[in-house]
N, C-alpha and C positions, 0 to 999 in steps of 0.2 A: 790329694784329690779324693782318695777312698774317705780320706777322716772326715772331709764336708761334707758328703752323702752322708755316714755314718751320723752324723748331728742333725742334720735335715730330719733321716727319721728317729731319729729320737725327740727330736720336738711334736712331728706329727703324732707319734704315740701318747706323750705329754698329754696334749689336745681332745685325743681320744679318751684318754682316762677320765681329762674331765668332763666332758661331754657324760660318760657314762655315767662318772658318779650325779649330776643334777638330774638323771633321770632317776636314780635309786632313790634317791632323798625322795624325788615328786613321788615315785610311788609307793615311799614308805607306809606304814600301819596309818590309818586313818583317825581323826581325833573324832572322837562320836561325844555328842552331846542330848537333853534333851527336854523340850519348854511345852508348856500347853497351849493352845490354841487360845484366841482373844485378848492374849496377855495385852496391859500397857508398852505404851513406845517406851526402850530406854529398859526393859524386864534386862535382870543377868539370868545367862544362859550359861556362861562357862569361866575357866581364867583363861583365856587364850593365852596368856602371859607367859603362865606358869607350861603351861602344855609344851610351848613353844622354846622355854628355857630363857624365856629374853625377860629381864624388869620391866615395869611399866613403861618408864621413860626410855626407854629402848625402843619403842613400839615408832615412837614419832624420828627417832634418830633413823633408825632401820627403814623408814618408808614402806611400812609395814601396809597391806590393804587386803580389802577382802573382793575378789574374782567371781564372779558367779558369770550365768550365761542364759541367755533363753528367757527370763524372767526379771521381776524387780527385787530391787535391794530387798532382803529379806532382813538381813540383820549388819549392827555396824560396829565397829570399835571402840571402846571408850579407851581414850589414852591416858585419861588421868588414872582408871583402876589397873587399865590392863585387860579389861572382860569383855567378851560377847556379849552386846546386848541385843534387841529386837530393835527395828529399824520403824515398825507402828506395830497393827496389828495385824494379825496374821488371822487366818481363815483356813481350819484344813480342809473345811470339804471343798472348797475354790482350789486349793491346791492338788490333792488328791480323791475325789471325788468319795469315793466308798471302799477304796482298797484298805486293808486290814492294819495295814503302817503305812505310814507316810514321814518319808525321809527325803531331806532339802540337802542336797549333795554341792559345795563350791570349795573355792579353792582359797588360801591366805598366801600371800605372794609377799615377799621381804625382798623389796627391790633394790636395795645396796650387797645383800647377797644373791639375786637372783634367784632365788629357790618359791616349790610352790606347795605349801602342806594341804590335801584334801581333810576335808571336816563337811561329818556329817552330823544332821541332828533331825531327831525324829521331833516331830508334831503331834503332842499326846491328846487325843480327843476328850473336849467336853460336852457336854448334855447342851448345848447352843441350839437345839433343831428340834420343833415341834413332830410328831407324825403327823402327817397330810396324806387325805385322799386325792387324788385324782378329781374327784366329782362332789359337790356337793352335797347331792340327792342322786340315788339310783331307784329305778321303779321294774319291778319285778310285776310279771301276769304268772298265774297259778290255775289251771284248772281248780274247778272246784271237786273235782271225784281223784283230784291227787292225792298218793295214797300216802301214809303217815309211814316216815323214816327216809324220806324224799327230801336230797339233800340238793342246796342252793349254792352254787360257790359266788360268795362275794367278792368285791374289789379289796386288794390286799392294800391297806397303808405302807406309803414312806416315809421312813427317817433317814436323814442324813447323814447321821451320827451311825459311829461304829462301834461293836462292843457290847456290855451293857447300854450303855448310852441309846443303842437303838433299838427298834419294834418290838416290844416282848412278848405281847397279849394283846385280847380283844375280850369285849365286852358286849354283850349285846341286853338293851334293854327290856325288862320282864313284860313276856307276852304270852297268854295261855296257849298259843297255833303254834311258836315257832321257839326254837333253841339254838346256841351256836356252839359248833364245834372245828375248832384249829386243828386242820393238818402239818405236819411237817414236811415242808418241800425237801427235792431231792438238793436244791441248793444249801437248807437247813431255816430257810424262811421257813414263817408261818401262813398258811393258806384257809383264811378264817370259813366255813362252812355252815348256812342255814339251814338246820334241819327243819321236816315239817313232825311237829306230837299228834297234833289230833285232825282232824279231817275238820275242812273247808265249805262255809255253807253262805253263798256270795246270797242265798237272800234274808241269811241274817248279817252279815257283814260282809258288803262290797270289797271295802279299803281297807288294808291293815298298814299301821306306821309305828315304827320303831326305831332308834337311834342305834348304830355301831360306833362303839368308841375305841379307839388302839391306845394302849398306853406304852411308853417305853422304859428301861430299867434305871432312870439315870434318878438323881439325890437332888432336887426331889422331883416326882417322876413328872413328863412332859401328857400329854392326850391330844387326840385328834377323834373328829366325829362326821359319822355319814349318815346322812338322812335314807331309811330304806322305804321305799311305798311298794305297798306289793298290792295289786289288783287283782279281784277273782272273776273269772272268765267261767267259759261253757267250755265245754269239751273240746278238746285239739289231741287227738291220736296219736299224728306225725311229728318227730322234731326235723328241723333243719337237716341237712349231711352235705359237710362237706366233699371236693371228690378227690381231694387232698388232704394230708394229717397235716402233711408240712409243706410250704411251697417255699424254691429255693430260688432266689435271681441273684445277678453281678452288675454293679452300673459301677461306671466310672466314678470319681470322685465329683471329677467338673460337667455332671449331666444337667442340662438347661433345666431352671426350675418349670414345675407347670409338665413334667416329661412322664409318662406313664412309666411303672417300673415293672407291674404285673398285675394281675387281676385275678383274685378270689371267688369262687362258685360254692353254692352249699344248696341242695336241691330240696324241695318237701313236697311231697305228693297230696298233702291236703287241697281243700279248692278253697277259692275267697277268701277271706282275710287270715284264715289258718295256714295259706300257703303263701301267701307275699313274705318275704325276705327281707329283713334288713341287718346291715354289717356297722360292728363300732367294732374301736378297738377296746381290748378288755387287760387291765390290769400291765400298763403299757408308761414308760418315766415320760415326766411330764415335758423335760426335752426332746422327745424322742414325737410325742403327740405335737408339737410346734414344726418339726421337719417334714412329714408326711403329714397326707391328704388322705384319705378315707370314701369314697362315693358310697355313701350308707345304701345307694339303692342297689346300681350295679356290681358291688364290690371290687371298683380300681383305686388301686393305690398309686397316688402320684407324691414326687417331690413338689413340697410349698417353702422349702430354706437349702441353703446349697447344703450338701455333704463333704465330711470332712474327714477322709482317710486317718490324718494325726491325733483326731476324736473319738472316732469309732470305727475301726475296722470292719465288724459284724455289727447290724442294726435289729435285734431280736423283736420281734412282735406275736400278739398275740390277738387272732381276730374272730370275733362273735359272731354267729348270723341268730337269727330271733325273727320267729314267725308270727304271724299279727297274734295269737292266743299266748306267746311267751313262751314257748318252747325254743331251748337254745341248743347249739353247737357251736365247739369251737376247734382254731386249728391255728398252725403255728406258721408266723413266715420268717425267712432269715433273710434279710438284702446284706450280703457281700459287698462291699467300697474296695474298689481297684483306685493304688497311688497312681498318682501321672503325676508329672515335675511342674508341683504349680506353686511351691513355696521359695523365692529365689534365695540363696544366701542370708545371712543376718549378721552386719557387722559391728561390733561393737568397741569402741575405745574405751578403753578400760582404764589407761592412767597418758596422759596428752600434754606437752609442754606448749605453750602458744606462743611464748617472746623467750630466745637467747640474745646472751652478747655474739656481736662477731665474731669474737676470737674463739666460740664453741670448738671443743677436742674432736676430731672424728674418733668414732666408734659410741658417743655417748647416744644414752637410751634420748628419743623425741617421745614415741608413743608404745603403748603396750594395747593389741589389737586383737581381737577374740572374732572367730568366724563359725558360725553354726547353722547350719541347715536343719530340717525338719522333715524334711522328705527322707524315706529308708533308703538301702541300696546304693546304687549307683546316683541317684535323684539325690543322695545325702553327700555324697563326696566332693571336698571343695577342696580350691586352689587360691592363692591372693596372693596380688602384684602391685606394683605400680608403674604410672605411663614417665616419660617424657625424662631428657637427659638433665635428672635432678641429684644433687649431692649428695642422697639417701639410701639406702636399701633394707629390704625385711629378713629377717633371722628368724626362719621355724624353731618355734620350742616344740613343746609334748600339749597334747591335746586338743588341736586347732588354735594353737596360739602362735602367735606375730610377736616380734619388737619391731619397733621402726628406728633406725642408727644413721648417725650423719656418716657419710662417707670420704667426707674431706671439707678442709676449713672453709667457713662463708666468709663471703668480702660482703658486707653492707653497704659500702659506695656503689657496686654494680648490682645487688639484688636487696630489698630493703624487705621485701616478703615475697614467700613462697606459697604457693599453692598446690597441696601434695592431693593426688586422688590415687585410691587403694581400690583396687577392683577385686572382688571376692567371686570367682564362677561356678560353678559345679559342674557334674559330670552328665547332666541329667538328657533327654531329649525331648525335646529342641534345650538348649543350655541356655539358662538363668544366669544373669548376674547381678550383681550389688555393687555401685559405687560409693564411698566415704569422701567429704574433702578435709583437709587437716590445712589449715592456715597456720603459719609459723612468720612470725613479726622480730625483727630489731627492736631492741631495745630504745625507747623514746626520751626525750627530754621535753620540759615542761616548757613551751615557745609559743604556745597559742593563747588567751585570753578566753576565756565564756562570753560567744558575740551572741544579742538577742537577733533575734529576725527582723525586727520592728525598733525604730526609735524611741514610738510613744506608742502608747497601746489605751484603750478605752473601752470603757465598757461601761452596761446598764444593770442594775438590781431595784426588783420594784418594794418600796418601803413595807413595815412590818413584814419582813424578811425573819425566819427563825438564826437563834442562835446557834450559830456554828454552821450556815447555811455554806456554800461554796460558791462564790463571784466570781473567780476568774482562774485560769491559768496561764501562767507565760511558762517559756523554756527556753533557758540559753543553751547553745552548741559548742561543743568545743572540739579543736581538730585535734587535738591530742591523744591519745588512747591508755588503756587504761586506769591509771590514779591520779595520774593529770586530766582525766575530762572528766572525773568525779564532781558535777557542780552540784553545789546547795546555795540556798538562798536564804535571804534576810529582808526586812523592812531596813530602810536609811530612818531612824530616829526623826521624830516631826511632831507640831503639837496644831491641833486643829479646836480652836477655839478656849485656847490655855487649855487642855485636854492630850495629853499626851498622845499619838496617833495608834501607840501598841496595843489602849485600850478600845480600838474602835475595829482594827484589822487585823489579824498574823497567817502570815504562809507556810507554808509544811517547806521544811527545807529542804526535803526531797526531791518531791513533785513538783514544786512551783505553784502549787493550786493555794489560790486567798483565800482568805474563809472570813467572816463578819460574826465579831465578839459580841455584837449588841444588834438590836431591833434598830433599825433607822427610820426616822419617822422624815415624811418629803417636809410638812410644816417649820419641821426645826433646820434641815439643810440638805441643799439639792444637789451637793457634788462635794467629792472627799480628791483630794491631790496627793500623790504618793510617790517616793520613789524608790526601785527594787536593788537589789543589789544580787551577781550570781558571782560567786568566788568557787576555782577549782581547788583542786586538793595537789596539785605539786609543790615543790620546793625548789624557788619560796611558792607562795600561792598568788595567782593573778586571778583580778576582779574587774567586773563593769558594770555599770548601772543602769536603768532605763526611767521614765516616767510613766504612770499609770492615772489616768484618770477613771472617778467612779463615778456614776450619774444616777441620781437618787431619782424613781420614777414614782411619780403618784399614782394609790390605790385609793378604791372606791372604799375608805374605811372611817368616812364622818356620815353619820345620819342627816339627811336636811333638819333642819330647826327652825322652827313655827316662832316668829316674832311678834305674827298679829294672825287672829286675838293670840292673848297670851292664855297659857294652859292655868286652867282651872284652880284655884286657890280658895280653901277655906269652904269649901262643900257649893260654891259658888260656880255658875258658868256664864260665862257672857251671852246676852241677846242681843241681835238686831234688830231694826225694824223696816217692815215692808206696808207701807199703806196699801189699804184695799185697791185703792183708783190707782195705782202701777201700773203701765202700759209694761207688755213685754221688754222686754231690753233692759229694763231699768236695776240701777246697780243697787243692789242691796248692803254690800261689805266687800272687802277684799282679801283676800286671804296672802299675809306676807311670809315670806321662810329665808332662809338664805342656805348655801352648805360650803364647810371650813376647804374641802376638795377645790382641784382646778381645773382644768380643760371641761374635757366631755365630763369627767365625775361630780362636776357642780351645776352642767345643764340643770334645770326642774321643770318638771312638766304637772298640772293641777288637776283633778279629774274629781266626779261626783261618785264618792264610793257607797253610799246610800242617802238615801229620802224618804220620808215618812211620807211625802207624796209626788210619787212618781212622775215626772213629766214640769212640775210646777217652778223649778229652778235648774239653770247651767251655770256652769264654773268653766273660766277662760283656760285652755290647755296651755296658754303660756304666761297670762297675766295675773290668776288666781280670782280673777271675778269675779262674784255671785253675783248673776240677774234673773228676773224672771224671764223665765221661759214662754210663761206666756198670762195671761189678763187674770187677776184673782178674781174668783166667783164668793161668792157668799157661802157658801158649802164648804170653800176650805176652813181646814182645823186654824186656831186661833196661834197654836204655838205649833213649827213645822222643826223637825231635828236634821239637821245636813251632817252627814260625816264626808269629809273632805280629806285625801289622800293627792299628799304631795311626795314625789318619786325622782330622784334623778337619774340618771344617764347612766351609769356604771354601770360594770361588769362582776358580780352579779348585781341588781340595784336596788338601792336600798331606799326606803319610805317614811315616812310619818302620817299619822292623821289626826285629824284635830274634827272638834263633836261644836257645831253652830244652830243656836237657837234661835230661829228667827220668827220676831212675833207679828202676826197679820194684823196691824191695826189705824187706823190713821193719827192719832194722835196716843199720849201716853195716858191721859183720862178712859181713853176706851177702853185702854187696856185694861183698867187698873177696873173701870163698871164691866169690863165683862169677867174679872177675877170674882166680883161680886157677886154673877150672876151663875158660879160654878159652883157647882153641889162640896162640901166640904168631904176634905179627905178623911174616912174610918179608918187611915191607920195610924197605929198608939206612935208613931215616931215624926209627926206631925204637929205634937202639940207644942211644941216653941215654933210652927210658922207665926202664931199671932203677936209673940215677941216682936220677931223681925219684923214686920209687917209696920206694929209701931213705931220701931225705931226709925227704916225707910223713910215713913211719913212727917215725922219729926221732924226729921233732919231738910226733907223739902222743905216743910213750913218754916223753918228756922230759917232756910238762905231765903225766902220769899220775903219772908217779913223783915228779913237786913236789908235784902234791896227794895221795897216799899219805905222802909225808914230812907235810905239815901236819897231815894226821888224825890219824896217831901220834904228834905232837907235842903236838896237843890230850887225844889221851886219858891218856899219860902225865902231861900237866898234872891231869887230873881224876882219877888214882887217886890221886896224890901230895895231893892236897887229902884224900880222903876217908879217905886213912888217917891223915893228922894231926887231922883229925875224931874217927875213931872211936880215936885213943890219949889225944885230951883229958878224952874219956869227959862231960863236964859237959851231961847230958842229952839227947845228941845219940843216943845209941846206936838208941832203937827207930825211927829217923828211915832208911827205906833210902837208901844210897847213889845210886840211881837216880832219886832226886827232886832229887840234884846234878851227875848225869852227864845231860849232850845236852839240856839245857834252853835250850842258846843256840840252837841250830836244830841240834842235830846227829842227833837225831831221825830217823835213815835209816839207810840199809844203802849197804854200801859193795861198790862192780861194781867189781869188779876184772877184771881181762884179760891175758892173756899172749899177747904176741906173736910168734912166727916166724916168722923169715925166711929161705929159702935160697936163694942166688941160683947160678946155672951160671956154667961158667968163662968163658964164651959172653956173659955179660950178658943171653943173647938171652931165657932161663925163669926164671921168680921163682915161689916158692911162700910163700902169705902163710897163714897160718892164726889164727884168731881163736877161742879156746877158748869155751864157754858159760861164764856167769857164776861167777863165785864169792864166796857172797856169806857167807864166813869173816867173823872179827871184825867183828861187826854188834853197837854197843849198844843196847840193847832198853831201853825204860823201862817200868814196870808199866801205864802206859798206853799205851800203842804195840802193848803183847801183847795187848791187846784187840781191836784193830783188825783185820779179816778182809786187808789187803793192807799190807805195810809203803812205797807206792809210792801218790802222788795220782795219779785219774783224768787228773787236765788238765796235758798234757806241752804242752812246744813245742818242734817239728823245726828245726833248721836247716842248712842244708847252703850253701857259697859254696865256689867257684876247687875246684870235682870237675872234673876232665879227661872227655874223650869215653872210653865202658870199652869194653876195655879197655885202650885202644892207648892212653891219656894219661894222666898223673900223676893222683891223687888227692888233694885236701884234705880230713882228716876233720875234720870238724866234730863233737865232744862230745855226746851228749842230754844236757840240761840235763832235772831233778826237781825239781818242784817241794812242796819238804818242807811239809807240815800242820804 
């Protein structure tokens, strides 16, 4: 019996030994390293390797990691060298504001050994930080009998940077009034100071302005500048006084913002505006001016941002009063921050296993748990547990660190996941706490398939679409967890109009999102057929398909197009014609277009975009009409310019316009005598009108005088008939002639015209004259003479390629009769 007691403790001693020794190891001699600030991600900082005695490839064998607390990954391992490197970039003054070193203290933990090595590594400051003022522009008032050696203290610049790197010097711009001279603060800052040289004479100069510049000591040096204005006043005796040097207050950390903290007094016995008061802060960090409030008139200081005891314990300030003539005092205030327990716990898992097999050992690690508070004292001391009668329990290391250890074997048939919560409290009052959840899953097999949500799925893109635009996304689900629910997707291979389908669409095999390789145009095709495929990633791998339809949507992106008239060719425009005696209404032309769109995007609507005279012609808003608007006078112009503007329906919509010459006149003789009676054109680019002019007329006389040959050809054909008729005599005789003449349609009267032309030796004057009709050799049939007019009511006008009158050729276009 003695001897089993006797081995009992000699195990617990065992135990203790070791215990001891992982705490010597942890707080063995620390590894100190050391990188400068801004470096790239990926910078070497160290051999962790070599330090640690381990090979590279020991690094990933050993479960080697790096520990920190409070903060983000500052740096990480590289396991192929073995070295510390930087995890991005690092920022010192974010890290340690202005302190003289700045050292990033974590820990390297070798989790198949258990041990933790601390490694420090300093952050070597670079020249990264301009000096800045505070203020822009500062403005100083100056008696003008202020006496010479009468010194100014200015606003001190900041740099961020430490060292050389920060404030060295100042500069003050050459002014014959003023000097500057640098103090050395009892801090060892520089405290830059305006001296006055020579005396001040406001009514030779009001304003004096000069620039303060700070430079810093860094390679190559940074600057910063301050606008100074300094104003000369009349006499002010009195300056300000405060009735305090220093005023001292304590507010809690958690005081309601908007809370007064204390209120500053500085008294001046002067009257009127030499003794009004006003309070700024002076020479005060630019974070510290965003927290507090200032009342420039009263002098109360209130909070405007919470305070923060873990920021700033003491909030130093420094506060000005300045009387309306610019005499100053200043005086110092301190607000003390009292901690209260207002930061709860801060739990961090640091290394976490999410799926074992069931048959997990007890005592293996699940997770590695870090707890830190931020509050001092008592408000800084923590505890961590966990609830509920779970297979688990936590093992304090050294330094507010947890493991979290199974306790005994899991059965997967009765629990398939667990749900662990780690509660972290402190000591504080009232007590804070922190909960974590830690999910731990069985290990899965691959039994589920990627199901879509949807059978078929559809959708819309409106054409001229950009390349690479995004159409759609789907998503399959998969109940698996995991690397079995890892789905990507594919196109199912497909050819859309002998056109391969890969060239038209491809999806991200991540996202599910389709994207469109080409412009789709609606004219060429209005729907694309597709089908998706989503495959997981287990073993083996299961897959499902779905159908995608794509719906090609029309854009307003064809211009309407003018088919009548047709657009302009060969310096040519087409005219119309409007007779004088036009009652309003009456249709002049029609203006035709059509557009390649469909729906609403091909509507057209027709409208009068200008008139050379106003009021005289409308155009149908849905049929493109030109009529008179209302009865032509003698006063109108001979030739009227319509510009017509056809527009359809789209969004945004899109136009054409087309330029209609229509000429006033009743017949095309008129036109042609009153081009005669038009003063000729003096410009030198006019001289081939009289060309064209002949050619036009030409080319009438030439189809006139063909169809004058065919008529006389037909009527000789019909006398020569009817006199072999009337010599056969075989009962034809009481039969008139005239029941065998013009029964083929010749039944009309024939307009003849005679043309002249005289032209100058000059080309410059043409005289065209157009006789009245002559309607000679006209055959008449015995019913024809019955008829009150040898001419049907219902004509039709046409006129094409008439030049602008008079200055441009004319095409005559024929009236065509229509013979009864």
């Amino acid at each position: 019996m003695a001897i089993r007691v006797k081995v009992l403790g000699c195990r617990r001693l065992v135990l203790l030994f070791l215990f001891l020794g992982l705490l010597l190891e942890a707080q063995a001699g620390k590894i100190r390293y050391s990188v400068s600030e801004e470096t790239d991600k990926g910078f070497f900082v160290g051999n962790i390797a070599k330090d640690l005695g381990l090979q590279p490839q020991e690094l990933m064998e050993s479960g080697v990691r790096i520990v920190s607390r409070g903060r983000k990954q500052l740096f990480a391992l590289n396991p192929r060298s073995g070295s510390l490197v930087t995890a991005g970039r690092i920022d010192r003054e974010e890290l340690c504001a202005q302190s003289a070193r700045c050292l990033v203290s974590f820990s390297v933990l070798v989790e198949d050994k258990m041990k933790l090595f601390p490694v420090e590594v300093e952050i070597i400051d670079i020249n990264d930080n301009t000096p800045e003022f505070q203020l822009e522009e500062v403005e100083f008032k100056m008696n003008e009998i202020t006496a010479p050696g009468t010194r100014i203290p200015l606003p001190s610049g900041q740099d961020l940077d430490v060292g050389m790197n920060s404030l060295q010097s100042y500069q003050l711009s050459s002014n014959p009034h003023f000097s500057l001279d640098a103090q050395q603060g009892s801090d060892g800052s520089q405290k830059p100071e305006m001296v006055l040289q020579s005396p001040l004479d406001r009514e030779e100069e009001a304003v004096h302005h000069f620039l303060l510049t700070a430079f810093d000591g860094g390679n190559p040096a940074r600057s910063g500048t301050l606008r100074i204005r300094v104003q000369v006043v009349d006499v002010n005796d009195n300056p300000p006084a405060f009735t305090q040097a220093v005023y001292h207050t304590s507010v809690p950390e958690n005081v309601p913002l908007g809370t007064r903290l204390l209120m500053v007094k500085a008294m001046d016995p002067d009257e009127g505006a030499n003794g009004e008061v006003t309070y700024s802060f002076h020479n005060i960090d630019h974070k510290m001016a965003q927290i507090f409030h200032l009342d420039s008139y009263t002098g109360e200081i209130s909070s405007q941002e919470p305070l923060d005891f873990e920021e700033y314990t003491i909030y130093p300030m420094e506060i000005q009063a300045q009387d309306g003539a610019g005499l100053m005092a200043r005086a110092k205030v301190l607000v003390k921050v009292l901690d209260i327990n207002d930061n709860a716990p801060e739990v961090t898992i640091t290394s976490v296993t999410t799926s074992v097999p069931e048959n997990f050992p007890p005592g293996a690690i699940i997770a590695l748990i870090s707890v830190h508070d931020q509050d001092s004292g008592d408000n800084g001391q923590t505890s961590c547990s966990i609830s509920g009668n779970l297979p688990f329990k936590l093992e304090k290391l050294d330094d507010n660190y947890y493991r979290l250890v199974t306790e005994k074997t899991m059965d997967r048939e009765l629990t398939s996941q667990y749900n662990i919560t780690v509660t972290a409290t402190d000591q504080g009052t009232p007590t804070l706490s922190t909960e974590t959840h830690i999910s731990l899953q069985v290990t899965d097999i691959n039994d589920n398939p990627p199901v879509f949500p949807q059978d078929f799925y559809s959708t819309y893109i409106l054409e001229n679409n950009p390349r690479g635009a995004s159409i759609f996304c789907v998503t399959a689900h998969d109940a698996d967890s995991n690397e079995n629910a890892q789905v990507t997707y594919s196109l199912v291979e497909d050819t859309i109009q002998g056109v391969p389908l890969s060239s038209y669409v491809s999806i991200n095999s991540d996202t599910g999102v389709l994207y469109a390789l080409r412009s789709f145009d609606y004219e060429q095709f209005q729907d694309l057929q597709l089908r998706l495929m989503a495959r997981d990633s287990g073993d083996p791998p299961l897959s499902s398909n779905v159908s995608v339809s794509i719906f090609v949507l029309d854009q307003n992106d064809n211009t309407p197009e003018i088919l009548y008239p047709a657009l302009p060719t060969g310096g040519s425009t087409g005219v119309e014609l409007a007779p004088r005696s036009a009652e309003p209404g009456y249709l002049v032309t029609k203006v035709v277009a059509v557009d390649r769109d469909s729906g609403q995007n091909s509507w057209l609507s027709y409208r009068l975009l200008k008139a050379s005279e106003p009021g005289l012609f409308s155009v149908g808003l849905h049929t493109g009409e030109v009529r008179t608007a209302r009865a032509l006078l003698d006063r109108d112009a001979l030739k009227q310019s319509l510009v017509v503007a056809v527009q359809d329906h789209g969004q945004p919509p899109l136009s054409a316009t087309v330029t209609l010459t229509v000429a006033v006149a009743d017949s095309i003789p008129d036109i042609l005598t009153d081009l005669g009676s038009l003063k000729p054109s003096v410009d030198p680019d006019d001289s081939g009108l009289t060309l064209y002019l002949v050619v036009a007329v030409a080319a009438v006389s030439c189809v006139f005088l063909a169809f004058v040959i065919v008529l006389l050809a037909l009527r000789l054909r019909h006398w020569h008939t009817s006199r072999l008729l009337q010599a056969s005599g075989s009962g034809l005789a009481g039969v008139p002639a005239s029941q065998f003449v013009g029964v083929d349609g010749v039944r009309a009267f024939l307009q003849t015209y005679s043309h002249e032309v005289s032209l100058t030796a000059d080309s410059r004057g043409s005289h065209v004259i157009f006789p009245q009709p002559n309607y000679a050799d006209t055959l008449i049939s015995q019913e024809s003479c019955e008829k009150k007019d040898f001419l049907s009511e219902d004509k039709e006008e046409t006129f094409s390629q008439v030049n602008s009158l008079p200055n441009i050729p004319v095409s005559y276009f024929a009236k065509r009769n229509k013979f009864t």
